[in-house]
Structures are given as C-alpha cells and as structure tokens.
N, C-alpha and C positions, 0 to 999 in steps of 0.2 A: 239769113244764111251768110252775107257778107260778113256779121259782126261771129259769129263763130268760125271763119275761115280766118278772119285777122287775129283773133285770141288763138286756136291753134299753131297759125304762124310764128307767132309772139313767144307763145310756150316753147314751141324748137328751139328757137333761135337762145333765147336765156339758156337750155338744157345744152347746146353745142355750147355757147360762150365761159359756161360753167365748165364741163369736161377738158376745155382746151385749159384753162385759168388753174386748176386744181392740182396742187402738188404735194406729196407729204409734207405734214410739219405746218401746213394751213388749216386752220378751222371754217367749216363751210357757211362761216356767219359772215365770211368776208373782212374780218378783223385786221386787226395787226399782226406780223407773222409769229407765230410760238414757234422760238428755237430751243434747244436742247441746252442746257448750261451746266456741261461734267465741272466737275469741282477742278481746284487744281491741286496736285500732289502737296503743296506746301502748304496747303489752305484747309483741307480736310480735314475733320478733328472726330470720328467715328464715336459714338457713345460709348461706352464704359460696359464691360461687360457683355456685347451683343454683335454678334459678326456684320460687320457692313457691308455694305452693298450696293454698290453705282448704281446709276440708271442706266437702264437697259444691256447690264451683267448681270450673272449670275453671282452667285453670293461667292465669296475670299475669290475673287478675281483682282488683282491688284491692277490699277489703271496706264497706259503706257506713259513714262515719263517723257516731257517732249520743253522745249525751248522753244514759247510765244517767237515768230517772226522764223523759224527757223523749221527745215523741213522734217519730217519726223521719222524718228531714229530708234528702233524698239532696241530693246535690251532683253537680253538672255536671263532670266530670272532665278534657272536652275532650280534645286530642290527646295520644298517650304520647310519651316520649322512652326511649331510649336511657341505661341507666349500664352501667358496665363491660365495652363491649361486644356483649352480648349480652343484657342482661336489661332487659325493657319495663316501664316505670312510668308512672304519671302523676302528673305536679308539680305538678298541685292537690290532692293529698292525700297523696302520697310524697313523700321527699328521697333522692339518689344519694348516698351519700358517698363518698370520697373512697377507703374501702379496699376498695369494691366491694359496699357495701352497702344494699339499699335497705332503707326502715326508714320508717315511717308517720309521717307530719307531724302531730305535735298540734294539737287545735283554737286557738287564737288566735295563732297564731305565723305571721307571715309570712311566705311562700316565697323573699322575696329575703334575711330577715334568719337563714333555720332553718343551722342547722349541726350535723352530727355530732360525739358525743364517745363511743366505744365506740358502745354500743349503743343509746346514747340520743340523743331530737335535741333540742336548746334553740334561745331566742329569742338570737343574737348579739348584739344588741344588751344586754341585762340582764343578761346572765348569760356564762360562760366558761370553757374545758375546761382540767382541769389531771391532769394525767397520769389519765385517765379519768374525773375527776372534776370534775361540774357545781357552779358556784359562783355567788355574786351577787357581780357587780362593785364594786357599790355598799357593800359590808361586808368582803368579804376580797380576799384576794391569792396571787397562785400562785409562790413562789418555790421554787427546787429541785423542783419535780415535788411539793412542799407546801404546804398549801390552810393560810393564815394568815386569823384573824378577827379580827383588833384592829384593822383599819381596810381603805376601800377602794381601790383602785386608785390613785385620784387622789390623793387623801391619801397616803398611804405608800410609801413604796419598801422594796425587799431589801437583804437585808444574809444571806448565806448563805440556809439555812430559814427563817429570819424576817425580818418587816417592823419599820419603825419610821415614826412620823410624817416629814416630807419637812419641815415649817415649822419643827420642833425642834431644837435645835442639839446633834447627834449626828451624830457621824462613825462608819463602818465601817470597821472593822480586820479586814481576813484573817475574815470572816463571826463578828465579833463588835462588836457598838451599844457605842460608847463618847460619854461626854460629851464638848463639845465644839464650838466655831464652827468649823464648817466653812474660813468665810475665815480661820483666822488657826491650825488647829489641823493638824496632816497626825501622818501613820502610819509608824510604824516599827516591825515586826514587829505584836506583838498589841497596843500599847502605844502613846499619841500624845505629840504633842511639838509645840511653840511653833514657830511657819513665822518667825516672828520673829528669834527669838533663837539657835536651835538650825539644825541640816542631821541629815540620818541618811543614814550609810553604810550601802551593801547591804541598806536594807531591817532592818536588824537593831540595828545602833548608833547611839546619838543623840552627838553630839559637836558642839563649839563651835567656829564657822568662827576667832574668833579666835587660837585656841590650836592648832587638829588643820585638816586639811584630808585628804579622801578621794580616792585614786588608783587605780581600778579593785578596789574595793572593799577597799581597805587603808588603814588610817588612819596618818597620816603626818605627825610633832609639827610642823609647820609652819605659818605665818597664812596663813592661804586669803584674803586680802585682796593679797598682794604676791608670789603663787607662782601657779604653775599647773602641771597635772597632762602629765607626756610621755610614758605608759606606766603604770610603776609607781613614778615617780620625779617629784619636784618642782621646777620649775627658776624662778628668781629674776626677775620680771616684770622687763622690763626690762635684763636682764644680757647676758651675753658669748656665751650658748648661748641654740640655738633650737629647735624638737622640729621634726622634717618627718616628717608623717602616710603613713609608706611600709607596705605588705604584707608586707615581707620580716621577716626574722626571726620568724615564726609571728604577723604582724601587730599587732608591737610598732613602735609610732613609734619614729622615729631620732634622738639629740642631735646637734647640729654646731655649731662656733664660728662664729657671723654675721659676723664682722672676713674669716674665711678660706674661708670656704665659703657656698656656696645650695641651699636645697630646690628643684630643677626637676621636675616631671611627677613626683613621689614618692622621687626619688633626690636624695643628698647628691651635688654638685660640685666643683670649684674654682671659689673669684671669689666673694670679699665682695659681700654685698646692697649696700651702699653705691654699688661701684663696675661691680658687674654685674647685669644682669635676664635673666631665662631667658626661653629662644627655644626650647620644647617641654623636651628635656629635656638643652639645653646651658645655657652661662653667658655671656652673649655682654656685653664687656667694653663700658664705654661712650665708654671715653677715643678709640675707634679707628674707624674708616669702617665697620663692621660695624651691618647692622641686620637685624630682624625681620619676617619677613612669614609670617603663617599655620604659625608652628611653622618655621620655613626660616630661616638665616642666609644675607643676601646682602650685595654693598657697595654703601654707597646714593651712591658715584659713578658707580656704572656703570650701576643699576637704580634701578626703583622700585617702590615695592608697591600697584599701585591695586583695591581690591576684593579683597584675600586673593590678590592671583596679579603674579608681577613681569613687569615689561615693559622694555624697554630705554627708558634715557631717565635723565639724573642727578636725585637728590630734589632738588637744591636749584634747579633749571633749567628745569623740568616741572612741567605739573600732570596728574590725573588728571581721565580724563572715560571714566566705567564704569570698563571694564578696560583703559582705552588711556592713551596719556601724549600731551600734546600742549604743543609749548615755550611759554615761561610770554616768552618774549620777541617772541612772533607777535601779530600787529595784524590779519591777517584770518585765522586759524586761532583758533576758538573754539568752548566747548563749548554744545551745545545740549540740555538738559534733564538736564542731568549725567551724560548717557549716548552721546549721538552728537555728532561731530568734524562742523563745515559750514566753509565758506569764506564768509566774508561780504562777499566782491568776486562772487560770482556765486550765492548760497544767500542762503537766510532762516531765522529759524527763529522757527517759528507755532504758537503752544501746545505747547510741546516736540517740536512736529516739524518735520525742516530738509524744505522746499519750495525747488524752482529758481526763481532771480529774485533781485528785493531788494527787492517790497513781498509785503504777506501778502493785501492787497487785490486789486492788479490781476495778473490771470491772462492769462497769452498769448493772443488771439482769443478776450478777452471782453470785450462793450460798452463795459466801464469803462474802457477804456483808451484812448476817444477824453476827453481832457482839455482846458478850455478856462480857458486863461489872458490876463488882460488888462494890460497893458503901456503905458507910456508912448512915444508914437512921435511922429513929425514930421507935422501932419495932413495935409500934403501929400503925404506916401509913399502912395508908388504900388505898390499888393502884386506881388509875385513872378510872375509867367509860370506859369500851372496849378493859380490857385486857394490859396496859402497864408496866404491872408489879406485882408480888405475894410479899405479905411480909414472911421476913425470918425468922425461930425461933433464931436465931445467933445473931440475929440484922444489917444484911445485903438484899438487894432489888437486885433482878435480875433483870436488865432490857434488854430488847431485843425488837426486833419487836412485832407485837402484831400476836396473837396465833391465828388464827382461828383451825375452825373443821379439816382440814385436817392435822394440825400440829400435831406436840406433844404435850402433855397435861404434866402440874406438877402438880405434886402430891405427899402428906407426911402423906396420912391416914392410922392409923395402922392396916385399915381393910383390905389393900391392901399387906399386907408383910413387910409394914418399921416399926422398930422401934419408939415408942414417942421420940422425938428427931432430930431423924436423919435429915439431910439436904434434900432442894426437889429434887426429879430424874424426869428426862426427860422420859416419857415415850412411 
C-alpha cells in the first residue's frame, strides 16, 4: 500500500511540475527550445513560379518590414499588383522582376529606382548588375560579364575584361590597352601604328601608302597616291583603263579601255565616255539625234522628255509643262504653274490655277463688274437713248452700266441739296 501511495504521489507531482514548466514553442521531450525563425525580407528568395508562403501566413501575405534592434513599424502596403501573371505582390515592399520573380524591397531603396539582379534587389541608381553581380557604379565597371575596380563608369571605358581611364591616351587593340593618342595612333592587329604616316592592310599589316598600296587585302608595290584599287589589281589614276563596279565574275569589278568602251548600269559597252553617256544600260552616242529619258532612248526630233515620260512634240520647238509639251512658238498657249496648259485669249491663270475669263478679279455676275470710268467728252453730248451715260458740267462723261429703277439714280439739281456746279452724286 505504502509503495503505490509513493508512485501515486510521484506521478502528481511530475504532472503539476510539467503543467507549470510547459509553454508554446516547447516540445514535451524536454529538449531545447524550437523557436520560430521568419526569414528576413532581404534574405528570402521564394521559388520560381509558386506563390510563397511564411510560416504561419497565409499564402501572398507579404511579411512586415522591421529594423533588427529597433521597434516595429508596419507599413501601409496599399493595393497589390500582379507579376508574372499570376502571382500578387505589393510594391510598397516587394519588386516584380523581370524572370518572374518577386523578391522583398530593401529598406531605403526606391520603388521606382529598385531593380533585380538574380536574387538580389539594388538601388539603380548607385549601384549595377553585371552578370549576377551587384556593383557600385561609382568605383567599377562591368566589361565582359567582369566586374573591374580600377575606376567608375564614367571615368573608364572597356577594352576586352578590363577597363582603362577614357582621358588617358590609350588606345584598344583586339582587347588589349596600348599607349597612344587616340587622334593620331590606330590598330593594326594587336599592334598600333601612326594614322599619319602609315595605312594597315587587313587589319594585320602596316605598310607605307607611299611605296605599297592595299587591294582587297593584298598588298601591291605600287604608290597609293597616283593608282587606285579595281579588284585585286591597281590601275593608273588617270590613264587609258577604267574599273566598272559590276557583280559578275564572283563580284570582281571589271577593267575597260575608256577611249573604246563605257560602264552603264554595271556592264562594259561600246562607245568611249568621251563621245557617249549611258541611257540605263546602253551607250547612247552624242554626235547623233538620239537622247535620254528615264533610262529610254528616244529621237529628240520627234519627241521630248517632259517629267521622266516622252510626249510628241520636237526638243528644240517645245517646251514642257508637267508632262505635256506645248510649242515654244505660241503667243496664247502658255504654261500655268508648270503644270497646267490655259489659253490666255480666253483663261487666266490665278495662283497657279487657270480660272475662265482674263482677270483674276472680276468674276462673271459679281458686283465688281459694274466698272466706272471717266473720259474726256464734248460737254455738249447728249448721252445715248437708255441710259449710258449723263453728261458732266466739268466736261467729263461717266460711263457705266446703264441705270435702271432699282439702281442709283444721278443727280446735280440744286433742288435736291447740291450746289450749281457741283459734280453728280450717286444717290
């Protein structure tokens, strides 16, 4: 009896000591304590393609950003957006990138200025991604997918993996920094050479224009001041041949004697430059009634070429107006705005447009066309039968259209208000 009233007692006592001992976040094996360990917003890196999800949240709850040692300060998160689709963020404290990944915005980094680099996000502005790797702009530089630190962006340029200052006078050869002005020094394979004095063939050989001269990358003893290159051959400025720039032959140019032949439309013909010019891809002679219009041989007695397109009418007799010919020996046939033919016995032509008539003013059955001109007349004439005219005390005849009832009336009696004398007023 005593030894099952001591094990009863025993079993209380561990069941109280337990209950008092026991707090979330203990496991009841008496262990060491399991604490909870949320990521940190800078540290998080959520898989690819799959909404993440804290512990102990629910799923696209974005976690509160807080400052280790510092008391915690939530942030207004405002509306979510949309990246990749299907997965919800909010852009006051996440950033989307660009491979479908959304990833926690550090604290002092602007949401217009944040940028993705792998898995990290940086201030664009300061800083810069070079092949996964974050840089300060200010000190290095990203050449070849390689992060250089002998100076910043602005300062330095590439030259292969490496940078070199941009104010220094170094030139880049085939990604190797050579000494050297810039303005006066150039590259020829890995190796530089005087812009001055020197040329380099092919990128590979340096040679003196006065002595060698270079022909589709062959060097060829001749003075590159009084030759020039036609192919793979040199021909004498100046002389008796000429290259014509043709496709044929595997897109070697052509030599031809210029005394006997012409380059037309990429082909050698008959007929010396001298005494022929090409009319598309013939040699149209000059000594002979043959001319050229728009790549076309025609005879410029019979035709002419107004506007690229021929018309009947001789060149030497005609002129053009547009695409028409009109004879060069016509006194009312003339062009009007260099494009339309009028008759100037019964046409006008008004700001480059022909209008019917022969002023640009007066218009058929408009006002303007009663006209009134003053003349020297006998002050005794006695105007016409219906009106065409009043005689003037002055010794002058108005004439005009003639008056009817609805017109104006003239008049110069002094019983109306004029003076004896006066001139007549239109009333």
């Amino acid at each position: 009896m005593k030894l099952k009233a001591v094990a009863v007692l025993l079993a209380l006592t561990l069941a109280v000591v337990d209950a008092q001992n026991f707090v979330p976040g203990y496991n009841q094996q008496w262990q060491a304590p399991v604490q909870r360990q949320y990521p940190s917003p800078n540290q998080y890196n959520p898989p690819m393609g799959s909404p993440f999800q804290y512990p102990g949240q629910p799923a696209y709850q974005n976690p509160p950003r807080y400052i280790p040692g510092q008391p915690y300060r939530p942030i207004r998160r405002g509306r979510p957006s949309i990246c990749g689709g299907f997965q919800r963020y909010y852009p006051s404290t996440h950033v989307c990138c660009p491979s479908g990944y959304v990833l926690p915005r550090p604290l002092g980094v602007p949401a217009r200025l944040a940028a993705c680099c792998g898995y990290e996000v940086y201030n664009n502005l300061t800083h810069n991604c070079c092949a996964l790797d974050v840089y300060r702009r200010d000190i290095a530089k990203c050449c070849m997918d390689h992060v250089t630190t002998n100076g910043g962006e602005l300062t330095h340029t590439c030259c292969g993996d490496q940078s070199y200052p941009r104010m220094e006078h170094k030139v880049c050869c085939m990604g190797e920094v050579r000494n050297g002005n810039p303005m006066d020094t150039g590259c020829c394979g890995h190796e530089t050479y005087d812009k001055l004095t020197s040329r380099c063939c092919a990128n590979h050989t340096e040679y003196d224009p006065a002595d060698d001269m270079c022909c589709m990358g062959m060097l060829i003893g001749l003075p590159e001041y009084n030759h020039f290159c036609c192919g793979m051959h040199a021909l004498e400025a100046g002389g008796s041949q000429g290259c014509c720039p043709s496709l044929s032959r595997r897109g070697y140019p052509l030599q031809y004697d210029v005394h006997t032949e012409s380059c037309c439309g990429g082909e050698v013909v008959p007929g010396g430059v001298d005494t022929h010019r090409c009319c598309g891809k013939v040699a149209v002679d000059l000594s002979t009634s043959q001319g050229c219009c728009n790549g076309k041989v025609y005879d410029i007695l019979l035709q002419k070429c107004c506007d690229g397109q021929l018309v009947a009418g001789p060149e030497s007799t005609s002129t053009c107006c547009g695409t028409q010919a009109i004879p060069s020996t016509s006194s009312s046939i003339q062009c009007c705005g260099g494009h339309s033919i009028y008759d100037m016995e019964q046409q006008t032509c008004c700001n480059e447009v022909v209008r019917e008539g022969r002023s640009c003013v007066q218009q058929p059955g408009s006002p303007t066309d009663a006209t009134v001109e003053i003349i020297t007349a006998d002050p005794a004439a006695t105007p016409a039968p219906g009106g065409g005219g009043v005689p003037d005390i002055g010794g002058g005849l108005i004439l005009g259209p003639p008056i009817d009832n609805a017109g104006p009336a003239v008049t110069n009696s002094p019983s109306q208000g004029a003076p004896p004398g006066s001139p007549p007023m239109l009333v």
